[in-house]
N, C-alpha and C positions, 0 to 999 in steps of 0.2 A: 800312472804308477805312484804307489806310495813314496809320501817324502820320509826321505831315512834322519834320522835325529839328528844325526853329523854329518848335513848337509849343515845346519842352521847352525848347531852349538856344541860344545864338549861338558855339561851338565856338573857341575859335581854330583858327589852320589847322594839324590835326594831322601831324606829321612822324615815320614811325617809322625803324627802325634803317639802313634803306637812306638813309637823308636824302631819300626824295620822300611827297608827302602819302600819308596814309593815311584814304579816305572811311568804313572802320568801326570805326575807334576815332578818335573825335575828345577832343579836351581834357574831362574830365570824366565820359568812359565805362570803365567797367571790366571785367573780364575774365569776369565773372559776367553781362554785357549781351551778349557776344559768344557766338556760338554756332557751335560745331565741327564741320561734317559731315564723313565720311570713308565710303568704301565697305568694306565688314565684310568681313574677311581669308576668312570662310569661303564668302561667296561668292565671292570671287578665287579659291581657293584651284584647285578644278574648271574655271576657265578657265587657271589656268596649266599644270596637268597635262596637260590637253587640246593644248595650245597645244604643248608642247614633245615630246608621245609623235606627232604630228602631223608636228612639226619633223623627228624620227629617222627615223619610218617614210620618210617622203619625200624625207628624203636620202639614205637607203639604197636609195631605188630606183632615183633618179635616179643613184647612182653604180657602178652593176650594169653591168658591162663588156659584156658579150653580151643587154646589155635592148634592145629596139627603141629607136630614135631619141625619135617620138614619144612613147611612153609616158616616157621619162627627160625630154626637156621638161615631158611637162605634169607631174611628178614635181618636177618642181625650180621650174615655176612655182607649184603647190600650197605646197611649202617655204618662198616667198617669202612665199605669203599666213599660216604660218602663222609667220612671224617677225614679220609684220609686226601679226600677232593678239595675239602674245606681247609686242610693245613698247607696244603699246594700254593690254595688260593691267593692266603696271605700272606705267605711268602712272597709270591710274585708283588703282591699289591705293596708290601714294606720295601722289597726291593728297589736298588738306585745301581744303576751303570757309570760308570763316568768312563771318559774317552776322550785321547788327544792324540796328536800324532806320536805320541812317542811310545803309551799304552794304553790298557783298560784295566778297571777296578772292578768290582764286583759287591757292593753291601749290602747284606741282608742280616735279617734276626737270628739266622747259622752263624754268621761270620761273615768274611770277609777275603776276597782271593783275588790278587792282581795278574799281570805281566806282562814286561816291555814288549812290543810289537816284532823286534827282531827274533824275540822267544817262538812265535807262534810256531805251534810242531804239526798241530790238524786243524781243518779246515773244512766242516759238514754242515749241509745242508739239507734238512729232509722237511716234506711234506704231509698234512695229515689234514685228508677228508672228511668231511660231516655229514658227506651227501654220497651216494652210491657214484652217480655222474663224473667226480672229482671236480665240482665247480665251485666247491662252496668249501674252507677249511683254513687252516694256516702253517703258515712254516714256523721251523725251529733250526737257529743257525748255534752250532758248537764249536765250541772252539778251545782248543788245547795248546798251552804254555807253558812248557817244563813239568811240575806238578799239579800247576795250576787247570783249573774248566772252569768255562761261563758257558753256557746256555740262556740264550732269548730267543722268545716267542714273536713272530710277525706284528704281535700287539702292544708290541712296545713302540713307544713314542722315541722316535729315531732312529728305528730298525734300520730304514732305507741308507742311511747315514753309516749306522756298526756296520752293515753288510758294505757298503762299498768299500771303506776302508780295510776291513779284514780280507775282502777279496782283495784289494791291489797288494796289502800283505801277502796273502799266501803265492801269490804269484811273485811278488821278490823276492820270500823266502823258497821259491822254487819247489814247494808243496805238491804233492799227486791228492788229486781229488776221486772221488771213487763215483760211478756212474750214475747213480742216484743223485750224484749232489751237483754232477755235471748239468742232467737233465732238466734238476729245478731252476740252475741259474739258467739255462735258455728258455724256461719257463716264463723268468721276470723278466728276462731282457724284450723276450716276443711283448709280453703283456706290457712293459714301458713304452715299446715303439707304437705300440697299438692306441694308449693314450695320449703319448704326444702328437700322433696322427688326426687325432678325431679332437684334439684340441685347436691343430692348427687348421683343419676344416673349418672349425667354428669361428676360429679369429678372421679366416678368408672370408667366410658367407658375412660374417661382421660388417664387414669393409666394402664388401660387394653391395650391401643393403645402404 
């Protein structure tokens, strides 16, 4: 179960440099309680190359004088999708999460959107394949607080970490999760037991040897 803030402390109301509250660092907490997530450059790295040799090939087709009509539209509609891949990208890649017990932040080259943990109003989980099978893909965990949303991607560094705290959240805040988002959490939990299984296999054979 999440720890609720006023178990530990009664905060004054924290104010950081922009002069509006800030719900993860309140009076009292410090920088060693605050926890950084960001998406790892080397995975960005093969969606920005992809994204911008995508961008050339397609505006070079679409700008081919004697190309068919059609093929140069959907040539330049393609372009769009991968401009529009390529601004995703680095967004994600600029972006920084921060997370304590008390809230989460959100900063990116948009701006910037927090909210204390007792805020949390939704709590979704959904899944997204890259393979027909469903074996191969990633999650994206949502999360709504008062006006506030964050969205992160499974390819964030500390996912495992946002997600357990937000679930013990929405379970204090007594949240209904809708069936899709129920399914994927018994997704992770099967796929956890399955690795700590086939870890403690190997630490036994270990010991056995």
């Amino acid at each position: 179960m999440a720890v609720s803030p006023k178990e530990h402390l009664e905060p004054e109301t924290p104010i950081n440099a922009q002069g509006t509250v800030d719900p993860v660092k309140p009076a009292g907490v410090t920088d060693r309680q605050v926890q950084t997530m960001a998406y790892p450059p080397k995975l960005m790295a093969p969606d920005l190359a992809k994204s911008v040799v995508g961008m050339l090939i397609c505006g070079v087709i679409a700008l081919i004088p004697d190309m068919l009509s059609i093929i140069q539209w959907t040539a330049a509609g393609l372009a769009l999708l991968f401009v529009f891949y390529f601004a995703r990208t680095v967004i994600r890649f600029q972006s920084k999460i921060y997370v304590s017990e008390y809230g989460i932040r959100l900063s990116s080259i948009r701006g910037g959107t927090a909210f204390a943990w007792p805020e949390l109003s939704k709590f979704r989980l959904r899944y997204f394949s890259t393979k027909r099978d469903g074996n191969k893909g990633w999650f994206e965990l949502t999360l709504h607080g008062g006006d506030a949303k964050i969205v992160a991607e499974s390819t964030l560094d500390g996912f495992d970490d946002l997600l357990e705290i937000s679930r013990d959240w929405a379970k204090d805040n007594q949240l209904l999760v809708d069936d899709v988002t129920r399914t994927n959490l018994m997704r992770l939990d099967e796929a956890q037991t399955l690795v700590k299984a086939a870890a403690t296999e190997r630490a036994q054979g270990g010991i056995n040897v």
